[in-house]
KEDO-90256 format. One record per residue (C-alpha): residue number from 1; residue in three letters; x, y negated, z. Coordinates in steps of 0.2 Angstrom, whole numbers, m for minus. Example, Ala and Ser with C-alpha at 12.3 -4.5 7.8 and 13.67 -1.06 7.14 Angstrom:
# residues 2
PT|1|ALA|62|22|39
PT|2|SER|68|5|36
//
This chain:
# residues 97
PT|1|UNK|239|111|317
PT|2|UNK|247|114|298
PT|3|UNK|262|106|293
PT|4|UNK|260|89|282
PT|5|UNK|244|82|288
PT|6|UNK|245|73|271
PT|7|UNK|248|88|261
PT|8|UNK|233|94|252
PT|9|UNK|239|111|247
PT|10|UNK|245|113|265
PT|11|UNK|225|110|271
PT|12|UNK|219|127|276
PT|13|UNK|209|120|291
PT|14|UNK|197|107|284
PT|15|UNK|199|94|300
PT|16|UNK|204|80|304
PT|17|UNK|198|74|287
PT|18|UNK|202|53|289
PT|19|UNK|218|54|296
PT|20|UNK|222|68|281
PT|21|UNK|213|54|271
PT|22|UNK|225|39|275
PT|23|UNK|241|51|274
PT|24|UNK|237|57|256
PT|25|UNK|233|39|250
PT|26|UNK|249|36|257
PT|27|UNK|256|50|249
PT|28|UNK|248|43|233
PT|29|UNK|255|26|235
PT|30|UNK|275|32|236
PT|31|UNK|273|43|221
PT|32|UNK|263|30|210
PT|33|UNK|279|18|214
PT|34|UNK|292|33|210
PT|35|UNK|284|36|193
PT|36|UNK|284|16|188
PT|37|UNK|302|15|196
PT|38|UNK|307|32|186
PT|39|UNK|325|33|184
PT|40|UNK|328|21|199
PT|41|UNK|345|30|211
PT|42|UNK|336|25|227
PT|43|UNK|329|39|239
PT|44|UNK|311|39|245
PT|45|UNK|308|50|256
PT|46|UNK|288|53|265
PT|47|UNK|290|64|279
PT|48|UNK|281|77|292
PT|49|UNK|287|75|310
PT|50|UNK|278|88|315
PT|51|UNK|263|87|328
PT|52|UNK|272|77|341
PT|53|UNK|265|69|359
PT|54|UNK|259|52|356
PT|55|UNK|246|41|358
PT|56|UNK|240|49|344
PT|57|UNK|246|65|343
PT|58|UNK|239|70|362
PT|59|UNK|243|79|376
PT|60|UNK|243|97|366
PT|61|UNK|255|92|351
PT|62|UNK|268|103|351
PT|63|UNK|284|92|350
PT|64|UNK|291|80|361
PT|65|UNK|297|62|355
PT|66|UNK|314|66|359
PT|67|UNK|312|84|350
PT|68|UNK|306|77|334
PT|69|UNK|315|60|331
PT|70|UNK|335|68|330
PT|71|UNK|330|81|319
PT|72|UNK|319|66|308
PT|73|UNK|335|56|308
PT|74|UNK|347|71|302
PT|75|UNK|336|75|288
PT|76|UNK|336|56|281
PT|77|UNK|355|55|283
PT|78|UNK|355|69|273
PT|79|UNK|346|62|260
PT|80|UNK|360|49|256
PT|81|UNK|362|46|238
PT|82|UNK|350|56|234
PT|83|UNK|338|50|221
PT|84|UNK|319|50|217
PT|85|UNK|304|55|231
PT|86|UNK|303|70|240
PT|87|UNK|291|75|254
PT|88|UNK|300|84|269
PT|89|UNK|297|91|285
PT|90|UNK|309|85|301
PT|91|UNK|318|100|296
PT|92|UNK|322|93|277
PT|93|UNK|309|106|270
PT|94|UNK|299|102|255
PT|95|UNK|283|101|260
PT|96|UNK|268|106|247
PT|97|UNK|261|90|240
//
């Protein structure tokens, strides 16, 4: 499964079209309220936890809960202070809009 299900750049597969679909309108959302709040010191972050096991995520996802969730929180700790949107993987990678 590619990284950033909400990613459109990052869609080399062409599935799982309407849960793509809400991630991107998502994605929309954030970055329609960072451009009216332009200037704003406040860090928004959207982010990819990768494929992990869920209810949703299934029995063949590649992460565990426990596997995903630290390294989710590290990246938004790291974020502190900083300011604007940014799109990132668990790992704090940008992730292609």
């Amino acid at each position: 499964m590619e990284l950033g299900q909400g990613s459109i750049a990052n869609n080399l597969s062409g599935r799982f079209e309407v849960y793509r679909a809400t991630k991107s309108a998502l994605n929309q959302l954030m970055r329609s309220d960072a451009a009216r709040h332009q200037g704003d010191q406040r860090a928004l972050l959207l982010m990819a936890p990768g494929w992990v096991k869920t209810d949703l995520g299934g029995p063949g996802a590649t992460f565990e809960i426990g596997d995903s969730i630290p390294l989710l929180v590290d990246t938004v700790d790291r974020q502190r202070g900083a300011a604007g949107l940014q799109y990132l993987d668990r790992h704090g990678q940008t992730v292609p809009w």
